[in-house]
C-alpha positions in Angstrom: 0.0 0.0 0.0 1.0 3.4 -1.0 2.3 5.0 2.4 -0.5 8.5 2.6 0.7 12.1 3.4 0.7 14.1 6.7 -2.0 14.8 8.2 -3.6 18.0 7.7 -6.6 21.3 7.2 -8.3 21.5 4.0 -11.2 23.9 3.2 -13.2 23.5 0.3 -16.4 22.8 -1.0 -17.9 19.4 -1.3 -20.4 18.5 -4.0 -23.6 15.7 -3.0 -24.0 14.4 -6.3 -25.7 10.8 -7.0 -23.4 10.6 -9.6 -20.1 12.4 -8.8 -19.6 13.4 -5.1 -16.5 15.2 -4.5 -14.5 17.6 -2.5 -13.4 20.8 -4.5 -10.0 22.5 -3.6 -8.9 25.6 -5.8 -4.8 24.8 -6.2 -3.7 28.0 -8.1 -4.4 29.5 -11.6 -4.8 28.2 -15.2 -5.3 29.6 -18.5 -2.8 32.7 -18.3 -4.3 33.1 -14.5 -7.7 33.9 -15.5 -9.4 30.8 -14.2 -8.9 28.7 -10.9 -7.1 25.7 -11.0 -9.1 23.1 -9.1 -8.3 19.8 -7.7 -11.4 17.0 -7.4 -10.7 14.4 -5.1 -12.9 11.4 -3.1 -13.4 12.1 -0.1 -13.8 9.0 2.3 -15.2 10.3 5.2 -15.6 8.9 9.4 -17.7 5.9 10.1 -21.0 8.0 11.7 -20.4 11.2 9.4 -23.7 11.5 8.0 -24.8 14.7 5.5 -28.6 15.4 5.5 -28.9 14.3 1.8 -27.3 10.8 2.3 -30.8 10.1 4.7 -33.5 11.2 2.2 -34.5 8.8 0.0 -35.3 11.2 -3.1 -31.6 12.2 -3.1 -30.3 10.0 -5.8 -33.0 12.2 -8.0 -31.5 15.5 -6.7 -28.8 17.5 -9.3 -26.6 18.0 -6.2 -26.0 20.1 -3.1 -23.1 22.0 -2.2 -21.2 22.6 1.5 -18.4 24.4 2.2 -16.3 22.6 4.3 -12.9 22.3 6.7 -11.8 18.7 7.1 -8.7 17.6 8.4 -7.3 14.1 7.0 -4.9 12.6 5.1 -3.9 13.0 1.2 -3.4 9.9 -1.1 -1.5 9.4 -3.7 -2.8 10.5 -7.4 -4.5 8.3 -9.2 -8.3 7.9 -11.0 -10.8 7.9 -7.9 -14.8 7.5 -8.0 -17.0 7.6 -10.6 -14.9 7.7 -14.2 -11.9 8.2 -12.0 -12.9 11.7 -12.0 -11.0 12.6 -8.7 -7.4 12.9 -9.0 -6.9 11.8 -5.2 -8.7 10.2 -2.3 -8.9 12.7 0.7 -9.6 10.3 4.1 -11.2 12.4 6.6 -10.2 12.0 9.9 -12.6 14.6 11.4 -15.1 17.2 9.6 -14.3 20.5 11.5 -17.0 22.6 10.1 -19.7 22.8 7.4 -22.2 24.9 6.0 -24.8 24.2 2.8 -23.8 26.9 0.4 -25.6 28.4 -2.7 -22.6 29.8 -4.3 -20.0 27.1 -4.1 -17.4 28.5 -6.7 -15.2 26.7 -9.1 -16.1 22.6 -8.5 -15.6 21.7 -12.1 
């Protein structure tokens, strides 16, 4: 097994998607600096971390809810992650610091 990073803070916004969950970090600049660079990865959260989506029954219907969010875990290794291998790394989540539902969640594409 691939040996994981330090442990540390991350803030960024998490997307409840059926389809395509995924935690959303902006990781610099692209395109001559005019748009965000950002970074998708999995994130596998705590046994008992439960988001009020993942408990309604219509959610797999929904188009997806964003939170911001602080976690504080460990970084894997790159790779393809999740649906399509659309995350670039696994996040594992040793504790979710603080959330809020957002309605302007920024770059999470």
């Amino acid at each position: 097994m691939t040996e994981l990073g330090d442990e540390m803070e991350y803030e960024g916004t998490y997307v409840v998607h059926w389809e395509v969950p995924r935690f959303c970090v902006v990781s610099g600049r692209r395109f001559f600096g005019l748009r965000p660079r950002v970074e998708k990865w999995e994130a596998l959260f705590p046994n008992g971390f439960e988001l009020p989506e993942w408990k309604d029954p219509e959610f797999r219907r929904s188009g997806g809810t964003c939170y911001t969010m602080r976690l504080r875990g460990r970084l894997g290794p790159k790779g393809h992650f999740a649906h399509m291998g659309i995350c670039e790394r696994q996040l594992h989540v040793s504790k979710v610091i603080a959330f809020a539902k957002t309605d302007t969640p920024g770059p999470t594409w």
